[in-house]
TORTOR-815538 format. One line per 4 residues: number of its first residue (from 1); their letters; for each residue x, y negated, z negated of N, C-alpha, C. Coordinates in steps of 0.1 Angstrom, whole numbers, padded with zeros to 4 digits. Example, Ala and Ser with C-alpha at 12.3 -4.5 7.8 and 13.67 -1.06 7.14 Angstrom:
1	AS	0132/0057/-0078/0123/0045/-0078/0132/0033/-0078 ~ 0128/0022/-0071/0137/0011/-0071/0129/0000/-0079
***
This chain:
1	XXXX	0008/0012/0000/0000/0000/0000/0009/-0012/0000 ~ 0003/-0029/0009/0010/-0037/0010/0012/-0042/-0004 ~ 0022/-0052/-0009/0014/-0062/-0020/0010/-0068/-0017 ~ 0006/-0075/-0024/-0007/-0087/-0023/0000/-0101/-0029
5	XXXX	-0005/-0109/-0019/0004/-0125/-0027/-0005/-0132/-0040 ~ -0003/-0129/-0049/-0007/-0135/-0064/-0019/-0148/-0061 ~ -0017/-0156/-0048/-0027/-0166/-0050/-0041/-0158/-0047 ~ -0045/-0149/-0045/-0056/-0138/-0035/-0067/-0139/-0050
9	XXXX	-0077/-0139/-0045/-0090/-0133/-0052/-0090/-0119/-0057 ~ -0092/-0121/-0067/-0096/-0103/-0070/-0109/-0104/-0075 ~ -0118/-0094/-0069/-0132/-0090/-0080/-0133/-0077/-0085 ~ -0132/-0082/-0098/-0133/-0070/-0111/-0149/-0064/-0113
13	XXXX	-0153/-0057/-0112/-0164/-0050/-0110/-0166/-0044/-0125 ~ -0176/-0048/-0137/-0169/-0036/-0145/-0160/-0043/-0156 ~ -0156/-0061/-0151/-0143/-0068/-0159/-0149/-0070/-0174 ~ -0163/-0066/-0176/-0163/-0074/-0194/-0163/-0065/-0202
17	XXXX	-0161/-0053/-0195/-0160/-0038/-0205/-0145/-0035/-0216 ~ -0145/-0026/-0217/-0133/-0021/-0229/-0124/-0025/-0220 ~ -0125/-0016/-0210/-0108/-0011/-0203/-0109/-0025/-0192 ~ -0121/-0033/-0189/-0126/-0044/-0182/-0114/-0057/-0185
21	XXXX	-0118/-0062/-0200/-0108/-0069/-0205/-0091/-0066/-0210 ~ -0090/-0052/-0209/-0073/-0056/-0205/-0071/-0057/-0189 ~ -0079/-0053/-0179/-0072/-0051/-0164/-0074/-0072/-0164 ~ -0088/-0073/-0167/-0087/-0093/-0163/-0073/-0097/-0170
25	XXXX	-0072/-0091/-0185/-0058/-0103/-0190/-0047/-0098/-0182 ~ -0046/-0084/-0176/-0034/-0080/-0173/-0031/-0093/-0157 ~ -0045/-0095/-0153/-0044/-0098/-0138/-0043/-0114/-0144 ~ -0046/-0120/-0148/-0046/-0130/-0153/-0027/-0134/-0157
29	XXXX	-0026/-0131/-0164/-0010/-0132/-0166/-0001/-0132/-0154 ~ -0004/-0130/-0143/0001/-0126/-0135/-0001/-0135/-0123 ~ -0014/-0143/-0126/-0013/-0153/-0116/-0029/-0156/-0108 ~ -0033/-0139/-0110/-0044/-0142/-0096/-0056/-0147/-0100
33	XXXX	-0066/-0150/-0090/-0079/-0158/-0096/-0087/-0142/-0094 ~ -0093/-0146/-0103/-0104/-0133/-0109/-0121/-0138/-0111 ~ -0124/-0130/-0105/-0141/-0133/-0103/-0146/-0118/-0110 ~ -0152/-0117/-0124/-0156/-0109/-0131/-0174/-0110/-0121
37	XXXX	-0172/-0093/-0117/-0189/-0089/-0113/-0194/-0083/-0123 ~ -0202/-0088/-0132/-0212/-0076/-0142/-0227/-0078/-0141 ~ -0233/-0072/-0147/-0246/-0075/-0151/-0252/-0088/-0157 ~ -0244/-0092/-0170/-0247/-0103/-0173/-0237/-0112/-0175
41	XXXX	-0232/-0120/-0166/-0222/-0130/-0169/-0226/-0138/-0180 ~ -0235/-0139/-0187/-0239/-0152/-0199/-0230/-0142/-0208 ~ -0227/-0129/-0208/-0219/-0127/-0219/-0205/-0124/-0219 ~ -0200/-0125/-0206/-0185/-0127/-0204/-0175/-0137/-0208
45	XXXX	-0183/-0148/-0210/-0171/-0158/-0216/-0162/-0155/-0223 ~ -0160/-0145/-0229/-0148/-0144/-0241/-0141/-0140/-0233 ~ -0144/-0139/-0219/-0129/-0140/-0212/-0121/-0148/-0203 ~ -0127/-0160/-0205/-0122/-0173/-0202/-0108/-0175/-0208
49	XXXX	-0104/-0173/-0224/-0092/-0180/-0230/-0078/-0171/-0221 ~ -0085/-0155/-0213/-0074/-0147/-0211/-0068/-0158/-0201 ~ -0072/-0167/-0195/-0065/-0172/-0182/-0063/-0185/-0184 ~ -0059/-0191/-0170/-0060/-0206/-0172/-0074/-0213/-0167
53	XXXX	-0073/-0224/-0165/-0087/-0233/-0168/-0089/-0233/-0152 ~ -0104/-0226/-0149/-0110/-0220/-0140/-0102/-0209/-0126 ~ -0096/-0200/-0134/-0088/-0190/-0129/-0095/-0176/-0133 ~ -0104/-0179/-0141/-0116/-0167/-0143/-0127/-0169/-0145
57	XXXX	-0142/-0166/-0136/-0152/-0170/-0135/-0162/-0157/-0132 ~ -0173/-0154/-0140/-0181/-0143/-0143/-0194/-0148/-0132 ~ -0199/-0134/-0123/-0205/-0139/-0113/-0219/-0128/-0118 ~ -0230/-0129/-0119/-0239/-0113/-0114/-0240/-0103/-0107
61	XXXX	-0237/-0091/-0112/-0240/-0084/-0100/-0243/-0067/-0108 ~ -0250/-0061/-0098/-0254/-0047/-0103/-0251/-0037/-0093 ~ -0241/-0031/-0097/-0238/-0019/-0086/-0249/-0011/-0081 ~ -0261/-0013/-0091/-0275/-0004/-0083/-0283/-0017/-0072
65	XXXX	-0280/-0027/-0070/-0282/-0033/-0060/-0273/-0043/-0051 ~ -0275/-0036/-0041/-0264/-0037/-0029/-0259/-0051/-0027 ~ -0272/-0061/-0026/-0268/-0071/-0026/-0259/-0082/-0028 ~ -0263/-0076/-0047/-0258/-0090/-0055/-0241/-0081/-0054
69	XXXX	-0237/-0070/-0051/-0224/-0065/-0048/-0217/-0067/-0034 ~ -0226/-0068/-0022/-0217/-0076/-0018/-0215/-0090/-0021 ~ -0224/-0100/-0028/-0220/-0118/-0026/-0209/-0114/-0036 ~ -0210/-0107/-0048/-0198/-0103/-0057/-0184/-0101/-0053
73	XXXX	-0186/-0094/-0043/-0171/-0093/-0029/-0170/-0101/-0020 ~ -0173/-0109/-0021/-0174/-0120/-0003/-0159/-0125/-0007 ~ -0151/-0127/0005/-0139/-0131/0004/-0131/-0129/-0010 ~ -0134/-0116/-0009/-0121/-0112/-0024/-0112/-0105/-0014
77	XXXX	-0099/-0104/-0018/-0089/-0100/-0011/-0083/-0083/-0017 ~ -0092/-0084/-0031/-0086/-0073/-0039/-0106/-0067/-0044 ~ -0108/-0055/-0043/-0121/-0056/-0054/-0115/-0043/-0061 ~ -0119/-0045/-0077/-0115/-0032/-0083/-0129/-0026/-0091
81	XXXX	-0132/-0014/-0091/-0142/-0014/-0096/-0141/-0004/-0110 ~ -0147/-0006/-0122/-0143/0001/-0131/-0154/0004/-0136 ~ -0168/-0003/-0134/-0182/0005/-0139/-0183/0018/-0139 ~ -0190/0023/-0155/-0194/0038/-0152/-0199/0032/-0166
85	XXXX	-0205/0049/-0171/-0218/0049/-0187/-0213/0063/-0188 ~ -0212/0062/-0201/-0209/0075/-0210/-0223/0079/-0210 ~ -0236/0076/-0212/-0250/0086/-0212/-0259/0076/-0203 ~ -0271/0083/-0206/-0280/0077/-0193/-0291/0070/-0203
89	XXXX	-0293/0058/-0194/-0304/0054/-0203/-0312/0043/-0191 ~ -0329/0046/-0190/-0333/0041/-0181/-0331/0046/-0169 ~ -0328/0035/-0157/-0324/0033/-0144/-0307/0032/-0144 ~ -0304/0033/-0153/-0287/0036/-0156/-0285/0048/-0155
93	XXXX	-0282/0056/-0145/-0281/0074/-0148/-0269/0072/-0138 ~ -0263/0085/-0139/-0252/0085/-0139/-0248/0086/-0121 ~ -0255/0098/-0112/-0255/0092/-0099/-0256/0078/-0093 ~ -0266/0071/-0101/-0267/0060/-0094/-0260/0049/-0098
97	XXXX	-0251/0050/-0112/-0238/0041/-0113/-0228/0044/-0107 ~ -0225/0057/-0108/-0209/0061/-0104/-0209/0073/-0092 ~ -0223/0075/-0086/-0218/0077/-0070/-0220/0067/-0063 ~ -0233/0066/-0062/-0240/0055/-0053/-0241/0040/-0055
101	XXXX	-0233/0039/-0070/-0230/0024/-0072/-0218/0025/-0064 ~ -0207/0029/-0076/-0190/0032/-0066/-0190/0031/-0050 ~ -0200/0037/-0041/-0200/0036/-0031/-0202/0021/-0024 ~ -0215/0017/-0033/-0218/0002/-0031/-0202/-0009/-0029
105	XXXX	-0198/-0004/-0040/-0188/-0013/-0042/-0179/-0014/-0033 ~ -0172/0002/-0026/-0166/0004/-0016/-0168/0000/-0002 ~ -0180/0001/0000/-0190/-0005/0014/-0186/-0019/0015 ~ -0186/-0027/0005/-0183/-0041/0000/-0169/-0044/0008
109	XXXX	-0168/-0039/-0002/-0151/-0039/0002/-0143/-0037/0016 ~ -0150/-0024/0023/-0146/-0022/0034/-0155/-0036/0044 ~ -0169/-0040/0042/-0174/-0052/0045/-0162/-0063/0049 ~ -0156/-0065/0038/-0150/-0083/0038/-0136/-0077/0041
113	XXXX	-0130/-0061/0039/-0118/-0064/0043/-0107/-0063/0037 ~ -0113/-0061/0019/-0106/-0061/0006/-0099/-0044/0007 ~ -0089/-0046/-0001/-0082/-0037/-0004/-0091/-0033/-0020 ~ -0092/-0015/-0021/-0099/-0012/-0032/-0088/-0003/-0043
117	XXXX	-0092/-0006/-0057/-0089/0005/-0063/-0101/0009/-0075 ~ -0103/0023/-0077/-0117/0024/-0084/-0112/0036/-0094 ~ -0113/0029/-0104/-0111/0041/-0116/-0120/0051/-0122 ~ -0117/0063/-0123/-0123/0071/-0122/-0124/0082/-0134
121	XXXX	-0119/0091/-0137/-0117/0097/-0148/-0113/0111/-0147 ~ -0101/0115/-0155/-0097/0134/-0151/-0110/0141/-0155 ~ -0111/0152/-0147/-0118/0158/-0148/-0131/0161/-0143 ~ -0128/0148/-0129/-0144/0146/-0123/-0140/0158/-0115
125	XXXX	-0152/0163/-0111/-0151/0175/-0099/-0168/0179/-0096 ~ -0166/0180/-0086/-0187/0179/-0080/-0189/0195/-0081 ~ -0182/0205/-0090/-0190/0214/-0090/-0186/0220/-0107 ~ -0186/0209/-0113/-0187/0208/-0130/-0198/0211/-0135
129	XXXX	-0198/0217/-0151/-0210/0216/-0155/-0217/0204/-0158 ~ -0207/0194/-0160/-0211/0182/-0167/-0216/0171/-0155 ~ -0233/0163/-0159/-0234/0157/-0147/-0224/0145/-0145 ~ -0221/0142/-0155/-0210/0131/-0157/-0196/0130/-0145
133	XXXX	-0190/0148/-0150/-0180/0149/-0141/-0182/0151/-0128 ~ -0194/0155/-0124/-0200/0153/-0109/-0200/0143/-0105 ~ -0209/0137/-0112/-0212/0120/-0106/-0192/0111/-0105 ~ -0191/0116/-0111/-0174/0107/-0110/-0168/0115/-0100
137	XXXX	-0170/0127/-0097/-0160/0130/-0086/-0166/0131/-0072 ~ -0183/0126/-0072/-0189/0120/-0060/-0186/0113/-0056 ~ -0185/0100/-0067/-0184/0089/-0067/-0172/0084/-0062 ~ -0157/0093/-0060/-0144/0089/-0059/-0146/0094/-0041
141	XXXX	-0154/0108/-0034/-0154/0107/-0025/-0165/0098/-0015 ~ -0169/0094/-0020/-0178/0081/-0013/-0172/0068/-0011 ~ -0161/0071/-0020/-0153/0058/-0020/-0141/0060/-0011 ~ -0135/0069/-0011/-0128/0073/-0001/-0133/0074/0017
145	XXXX	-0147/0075/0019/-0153/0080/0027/-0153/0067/0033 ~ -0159/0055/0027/-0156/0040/0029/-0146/0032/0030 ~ -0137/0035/0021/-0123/0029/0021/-0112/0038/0022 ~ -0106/0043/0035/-0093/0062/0031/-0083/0053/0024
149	XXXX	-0082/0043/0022/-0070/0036/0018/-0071/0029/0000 ~ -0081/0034/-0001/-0086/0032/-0017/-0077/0042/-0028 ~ -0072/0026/-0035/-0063/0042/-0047/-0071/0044/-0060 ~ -0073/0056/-0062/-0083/0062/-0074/-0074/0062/-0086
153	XXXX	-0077/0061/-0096/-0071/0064/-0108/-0077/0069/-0119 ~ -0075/0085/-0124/-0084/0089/-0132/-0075/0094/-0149 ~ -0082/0079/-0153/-0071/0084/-0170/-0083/0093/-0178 ~ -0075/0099/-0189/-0078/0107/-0200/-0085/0100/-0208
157	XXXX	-0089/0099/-0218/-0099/0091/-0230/-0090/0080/-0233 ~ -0094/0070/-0232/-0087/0054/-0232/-0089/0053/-0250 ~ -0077/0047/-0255/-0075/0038/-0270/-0070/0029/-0267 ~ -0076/0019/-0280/-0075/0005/-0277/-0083/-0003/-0288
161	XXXX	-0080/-0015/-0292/-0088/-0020/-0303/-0104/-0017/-0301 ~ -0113/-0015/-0290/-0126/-0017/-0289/-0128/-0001/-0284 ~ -0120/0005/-0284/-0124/0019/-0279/-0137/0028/-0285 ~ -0141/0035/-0278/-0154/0040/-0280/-0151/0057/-0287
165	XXXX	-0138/0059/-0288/-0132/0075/-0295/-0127/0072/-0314 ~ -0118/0065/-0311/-0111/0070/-0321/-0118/0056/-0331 ~ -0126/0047/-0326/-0132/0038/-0338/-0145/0049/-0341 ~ -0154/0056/-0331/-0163/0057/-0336/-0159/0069/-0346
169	XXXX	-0154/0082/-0342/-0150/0091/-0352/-0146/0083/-0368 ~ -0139/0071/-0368/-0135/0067/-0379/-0149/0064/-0386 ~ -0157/0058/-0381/-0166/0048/-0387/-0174/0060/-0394 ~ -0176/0069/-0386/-0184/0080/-0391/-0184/0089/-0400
173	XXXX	-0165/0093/-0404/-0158/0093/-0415/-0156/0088/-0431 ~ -0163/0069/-0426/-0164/0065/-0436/-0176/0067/-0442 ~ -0188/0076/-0434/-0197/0080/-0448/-0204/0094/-0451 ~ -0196/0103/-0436/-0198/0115/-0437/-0187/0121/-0442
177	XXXX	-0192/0131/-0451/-0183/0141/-0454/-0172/0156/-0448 ~ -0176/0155/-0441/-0176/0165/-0428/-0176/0159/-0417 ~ -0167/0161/-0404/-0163/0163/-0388/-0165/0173/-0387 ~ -0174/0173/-0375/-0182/0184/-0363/-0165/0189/-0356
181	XXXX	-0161/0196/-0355/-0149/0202/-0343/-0157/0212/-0335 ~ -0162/0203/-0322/-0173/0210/-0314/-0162/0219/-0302 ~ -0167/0231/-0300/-0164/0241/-0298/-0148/0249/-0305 ~ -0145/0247/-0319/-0140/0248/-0325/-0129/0238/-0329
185	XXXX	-0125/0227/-0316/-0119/0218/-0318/-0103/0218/-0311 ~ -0106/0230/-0297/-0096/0235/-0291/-0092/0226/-0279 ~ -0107/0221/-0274/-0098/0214/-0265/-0090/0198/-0262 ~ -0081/0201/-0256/-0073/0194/-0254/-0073/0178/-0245
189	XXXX	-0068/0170/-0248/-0066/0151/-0244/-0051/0155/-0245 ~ -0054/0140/-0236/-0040/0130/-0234/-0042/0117/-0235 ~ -0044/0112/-0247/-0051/0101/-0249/-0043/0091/-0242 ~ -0049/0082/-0232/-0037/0067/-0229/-0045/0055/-0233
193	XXXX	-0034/0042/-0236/-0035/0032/-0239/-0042/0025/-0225 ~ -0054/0022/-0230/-0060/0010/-0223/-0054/0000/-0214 ~ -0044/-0005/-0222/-0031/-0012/-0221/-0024/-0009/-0204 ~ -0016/0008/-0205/-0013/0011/-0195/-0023/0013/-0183
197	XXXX	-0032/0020/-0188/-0040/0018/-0173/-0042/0002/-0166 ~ -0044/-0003/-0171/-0043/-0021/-0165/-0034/-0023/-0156 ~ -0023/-0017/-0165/-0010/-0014/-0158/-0010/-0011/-0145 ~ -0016/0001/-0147/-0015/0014/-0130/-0020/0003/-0121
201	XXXX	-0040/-0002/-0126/-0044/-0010/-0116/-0031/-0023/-0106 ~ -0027/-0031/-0116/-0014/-0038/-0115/-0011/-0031/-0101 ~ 0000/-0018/-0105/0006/-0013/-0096/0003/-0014/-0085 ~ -0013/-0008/-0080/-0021/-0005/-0073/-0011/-0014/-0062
205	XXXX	-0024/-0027/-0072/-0023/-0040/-0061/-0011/-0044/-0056 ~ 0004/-0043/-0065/0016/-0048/-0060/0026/-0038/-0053 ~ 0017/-0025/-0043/0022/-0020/-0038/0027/-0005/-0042 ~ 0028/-0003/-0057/0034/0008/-0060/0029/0024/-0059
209	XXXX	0016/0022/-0053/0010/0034/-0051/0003/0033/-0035 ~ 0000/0047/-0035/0001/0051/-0020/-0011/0051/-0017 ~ -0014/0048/-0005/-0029/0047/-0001/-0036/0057/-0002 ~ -0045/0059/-0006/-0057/0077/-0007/-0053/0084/-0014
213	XXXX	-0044/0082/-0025/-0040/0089/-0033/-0053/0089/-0047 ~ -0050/0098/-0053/-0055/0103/-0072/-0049/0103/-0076 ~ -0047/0094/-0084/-0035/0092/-0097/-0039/0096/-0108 ~ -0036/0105/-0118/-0041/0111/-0131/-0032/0105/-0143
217	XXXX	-0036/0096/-0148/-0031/0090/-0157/-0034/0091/-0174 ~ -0024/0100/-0182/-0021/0103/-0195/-0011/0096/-0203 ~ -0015/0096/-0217/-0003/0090/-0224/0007/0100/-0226 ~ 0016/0099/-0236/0031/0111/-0239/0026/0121/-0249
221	XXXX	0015/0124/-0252/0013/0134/-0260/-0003/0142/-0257 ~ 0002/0153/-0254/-0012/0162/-0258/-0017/0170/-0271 ~ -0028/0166/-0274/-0034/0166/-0285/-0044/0178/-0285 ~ -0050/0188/-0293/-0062/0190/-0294/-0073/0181/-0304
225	XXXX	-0085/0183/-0299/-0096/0178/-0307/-0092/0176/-0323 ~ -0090/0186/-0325/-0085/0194/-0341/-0077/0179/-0345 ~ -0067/0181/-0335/-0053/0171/-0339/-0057/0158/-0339 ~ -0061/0153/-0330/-0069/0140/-0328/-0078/0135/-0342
229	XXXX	-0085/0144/-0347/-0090/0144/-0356/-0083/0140/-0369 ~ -0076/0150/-0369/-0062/0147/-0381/-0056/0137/-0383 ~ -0054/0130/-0372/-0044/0121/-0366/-0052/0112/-0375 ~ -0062/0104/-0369/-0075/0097/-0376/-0073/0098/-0389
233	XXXX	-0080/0106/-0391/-0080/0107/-0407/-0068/0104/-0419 ~ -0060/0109/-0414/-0045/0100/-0419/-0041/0088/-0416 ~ -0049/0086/-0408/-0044/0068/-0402/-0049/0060/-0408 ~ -0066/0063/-0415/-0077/0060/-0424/-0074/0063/-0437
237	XXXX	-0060/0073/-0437/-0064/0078/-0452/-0077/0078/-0462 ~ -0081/0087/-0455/-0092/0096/-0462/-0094/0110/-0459 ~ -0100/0120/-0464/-0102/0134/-0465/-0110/0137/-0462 ~ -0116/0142/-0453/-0129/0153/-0449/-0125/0161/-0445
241	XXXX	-0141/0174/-0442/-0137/0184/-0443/-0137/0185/-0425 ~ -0132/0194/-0418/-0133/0195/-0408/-0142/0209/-0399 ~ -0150/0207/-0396/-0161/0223/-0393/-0161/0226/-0379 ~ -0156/0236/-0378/-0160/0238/-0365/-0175/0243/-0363
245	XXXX	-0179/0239/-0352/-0191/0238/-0345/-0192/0246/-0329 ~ -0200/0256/-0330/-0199/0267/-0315/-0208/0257/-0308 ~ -0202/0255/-0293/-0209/0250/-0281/-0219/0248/-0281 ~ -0229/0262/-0279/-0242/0264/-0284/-0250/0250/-0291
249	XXXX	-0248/0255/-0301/-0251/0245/-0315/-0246/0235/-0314 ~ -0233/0224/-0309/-0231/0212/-0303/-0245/0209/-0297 ~ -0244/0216/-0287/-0255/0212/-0279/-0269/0212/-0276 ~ -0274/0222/-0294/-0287/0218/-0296/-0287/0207/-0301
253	XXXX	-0277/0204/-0307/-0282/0191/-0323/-0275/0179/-0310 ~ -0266/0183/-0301/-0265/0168/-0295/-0281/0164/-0289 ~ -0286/0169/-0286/-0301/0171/-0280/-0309/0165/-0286 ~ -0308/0162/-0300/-0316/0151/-0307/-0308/0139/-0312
257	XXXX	-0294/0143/-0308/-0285/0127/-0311/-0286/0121/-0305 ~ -0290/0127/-0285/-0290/0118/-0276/-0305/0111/-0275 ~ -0308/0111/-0288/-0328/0100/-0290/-0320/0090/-0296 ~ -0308/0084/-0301/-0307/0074/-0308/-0301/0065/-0295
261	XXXX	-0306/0046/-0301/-0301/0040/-0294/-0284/0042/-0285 ~ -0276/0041/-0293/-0262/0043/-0291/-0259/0057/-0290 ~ -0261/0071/-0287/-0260/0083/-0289/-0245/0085/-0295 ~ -0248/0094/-0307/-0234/0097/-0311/-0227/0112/-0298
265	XXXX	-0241/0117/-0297/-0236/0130/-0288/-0244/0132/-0275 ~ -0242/0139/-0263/-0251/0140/-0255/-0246/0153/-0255 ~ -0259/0162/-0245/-0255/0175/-0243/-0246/0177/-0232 ~ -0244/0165/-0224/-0239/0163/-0209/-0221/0166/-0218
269	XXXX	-0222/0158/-0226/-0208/0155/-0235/-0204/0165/-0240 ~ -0210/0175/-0242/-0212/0188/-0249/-0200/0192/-0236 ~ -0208/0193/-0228/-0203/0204/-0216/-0186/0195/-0210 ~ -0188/0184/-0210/-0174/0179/-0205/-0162/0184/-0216
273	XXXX	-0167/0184/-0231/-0154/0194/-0238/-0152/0208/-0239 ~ -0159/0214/-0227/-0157/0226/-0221/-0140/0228/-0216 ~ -0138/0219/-0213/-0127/0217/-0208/-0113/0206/-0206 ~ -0100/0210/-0208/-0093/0199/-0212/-0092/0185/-0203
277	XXXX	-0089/0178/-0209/-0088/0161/-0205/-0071/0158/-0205 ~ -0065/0169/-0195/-0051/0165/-0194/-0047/0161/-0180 ~ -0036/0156/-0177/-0031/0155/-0164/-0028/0166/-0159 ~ -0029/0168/-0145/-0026/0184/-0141/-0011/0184/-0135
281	XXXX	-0010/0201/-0139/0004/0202/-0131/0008/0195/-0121 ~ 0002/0198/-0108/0000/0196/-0095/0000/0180/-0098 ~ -0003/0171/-0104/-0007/0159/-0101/0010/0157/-0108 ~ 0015/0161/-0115/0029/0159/-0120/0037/0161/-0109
285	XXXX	0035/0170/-0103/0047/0175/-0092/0043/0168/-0082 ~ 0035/0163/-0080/0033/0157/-0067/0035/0140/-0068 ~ 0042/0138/-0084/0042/0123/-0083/0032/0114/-0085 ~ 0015/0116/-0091/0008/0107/-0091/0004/0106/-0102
289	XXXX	0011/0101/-0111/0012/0099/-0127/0012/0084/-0131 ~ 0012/0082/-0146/0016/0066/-0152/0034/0067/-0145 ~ 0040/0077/-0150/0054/0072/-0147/0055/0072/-0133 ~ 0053/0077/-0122/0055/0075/-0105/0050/0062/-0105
293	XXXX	0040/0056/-0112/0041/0039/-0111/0049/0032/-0121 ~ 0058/0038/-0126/0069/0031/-0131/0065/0025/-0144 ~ 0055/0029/-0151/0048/0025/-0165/0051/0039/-0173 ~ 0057/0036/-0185/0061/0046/-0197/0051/0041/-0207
297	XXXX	0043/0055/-0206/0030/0054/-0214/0035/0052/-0229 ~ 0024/0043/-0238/0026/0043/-0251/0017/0047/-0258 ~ 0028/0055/-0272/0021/0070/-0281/0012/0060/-0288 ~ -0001/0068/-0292/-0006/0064/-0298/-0006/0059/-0311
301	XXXX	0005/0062/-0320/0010/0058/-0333/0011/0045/-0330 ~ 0016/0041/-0321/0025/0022/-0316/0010/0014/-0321 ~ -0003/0017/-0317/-0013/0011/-0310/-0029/0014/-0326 ~ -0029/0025/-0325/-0041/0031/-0331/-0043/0029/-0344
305	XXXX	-0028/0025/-0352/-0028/0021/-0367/-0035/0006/-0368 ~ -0032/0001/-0356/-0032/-0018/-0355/-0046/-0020/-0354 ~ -0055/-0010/-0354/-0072/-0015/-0355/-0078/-0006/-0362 ~ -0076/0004/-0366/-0085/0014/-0377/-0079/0013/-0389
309	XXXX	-0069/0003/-0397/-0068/0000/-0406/-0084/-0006/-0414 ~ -0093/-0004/-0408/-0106/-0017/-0414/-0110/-0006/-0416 ~ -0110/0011/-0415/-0116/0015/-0421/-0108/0024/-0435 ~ -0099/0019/-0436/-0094/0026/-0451/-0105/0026/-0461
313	XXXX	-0101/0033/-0470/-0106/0035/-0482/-0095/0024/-0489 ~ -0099/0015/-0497/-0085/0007/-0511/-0085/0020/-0518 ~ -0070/0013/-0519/-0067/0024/-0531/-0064/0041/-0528 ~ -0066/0041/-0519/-0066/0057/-0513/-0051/0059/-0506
317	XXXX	-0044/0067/-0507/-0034/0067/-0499/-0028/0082/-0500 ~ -0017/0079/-0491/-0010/0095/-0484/-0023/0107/-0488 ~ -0037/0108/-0479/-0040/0119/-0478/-0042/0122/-0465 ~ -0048/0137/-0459/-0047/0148/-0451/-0058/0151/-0450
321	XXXX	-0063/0152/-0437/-0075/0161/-0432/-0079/0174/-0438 ~ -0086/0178/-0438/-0086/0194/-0453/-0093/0203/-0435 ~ -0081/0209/-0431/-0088/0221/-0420/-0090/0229/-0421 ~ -0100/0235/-0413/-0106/0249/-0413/-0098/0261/-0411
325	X	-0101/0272/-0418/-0091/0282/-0418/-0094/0290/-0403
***
């Protein structure tokens, strides 16, 4: 891929989310003007201070309507798109954000002429159990189908101050006695910093990655559930018990978790920890990693102490997860 000259438009698709606001600061520091597409720009402003004074500007737009996505791309030189939903709720379901939105965005893009990159997630594959990892790995060939020169990037479970893993496990710590380790707690992450993936996008755009490529992007350590767990809990210093929980049974009781506003579980979620969330061999040997774009992932120790301190216990210190025999 060419680089791109820093004065160029980029539209961030997706910019006011978790992994949304590091790719805008990362692009921001760097120079270029950024046009955040979401749903509701009235609640983007908190990302005005990332940049300078009118070098970031939040537009409308809904990847389930074609329209307001392309005026969202009109003369952008770069569009990246990072929209997707952990569960379905409403007209928010998972085909129609992350195949047939993703596609939208692509169409756009191949429209005006923009160069794309669309993040995506390990694990997508259209003949998964999970509709989730379907819908993501439709969603990556539709985008390809539109753009062959579109570079994909599918990281592992993102941390980061506002992450949606390792705060919520904590918070839930602080009043349950007991962690679920659903399907005993075997399978396996590569957790990466939020941080780096910004990164990769970066790359994308300044050339360092190859056109039509899948980049599978992990941090330096593989974890199991179990471990992740542990990890947590010592970081929180506090003690619970940890239970393993059979598939099965995940997936009856996520079945009534997925009735609450915010769902702590879905049965869909059930089925995606069927299976590990690592970078693959093949994607190692073939070079399309964080390090082939020249980014040395950072362990989670550096990062994950620096915002789940709010959930300590006072006064509690040096204890240990109590695990299952």
């Amino acid at each position: 891929m060419t680089a791109i000259p820093l004065e160029t438009l980029v539209t961030v698709f997706g910019g006011s989310g978790f992994l949304g606001r590091h790719v805008v600061h990362a692009l921001a520091k760097l120079g270029y003007r950024i046009r955040v597409a979401v749903r509701r720009p009235e609640l983007a402003g908190f990302l005005q201070p990332l940049g300078q004074v009118g070098q970031i500007h939040a537009v409308q737009a809904n990847v389930r309507h074609s329209a307001s996505v392309e005026a969202a791309a009109r003369d952008a030189d770069v569009v990246i798109n990072l929209v997707g939903i952990l569960f379905e709720r409403g007209r928010q379901k998972f085909d129609a954000v992350q195949a047939f939105g993703a596609e939208a965005v692509a169409l756009a893009a191949a429209a005006f002429g923009a160069r794309m990159v669309h993040v995506s997630a390990i694990g997508a594959d259209e003949r998964a159990p999970s509709h989730y990892a379907r819908s993501k790995a439709a969603g990556e060939r539709l985008v390809l189908a539109a753009v062959p020169s579109a570079v994909i990037l599918r990281p592992s479970v993102l941390f980061g101050p506002e992450d949606d893993f390792f705060n919520k496990f904590a918070a839930i710590a602080r009043f349950s006695p007991a962690l679920p380790l659903i399907g005993g707690g075997h399978t396996r992450f590569q957790p990466v910093f939020a941080g780096d993936v910004a990164s990769a996008v970066v790359a994308a755009i300044e050339g360092r990655a190859n056109d039509g490529e899948v980049y599978e992007l992990g941090g330096p350590e593989v974890r199991s559930f179990k471990e992740l767990m542990q990890f947590m809990l010592a970081t929180i210093e506090r003690q619970r018990l940890l239970v393993p929980l059979p598939f099965a049974l995940a997936k009856f009781q996520a079945g009534i978790l997925q009735l609450l506003p915010k769902p702590l579980l879905t049965p869909d979620q059930v089925e995606l920890l069927r299976g590990d969330v690592t970078v693959s061999d093949q994607a190692k040997r073939e070079g399309r990693t964080l390090e082939a774009l020249g980014i040395d992932p950072v362990a989670m120790a550096a990062i994950v102490p620096s915002y789940l301190w709010r959930f300590r216990k006072a006064g509690q210190f040096n204890s240990t997860a109590i695990g299952s025999q």
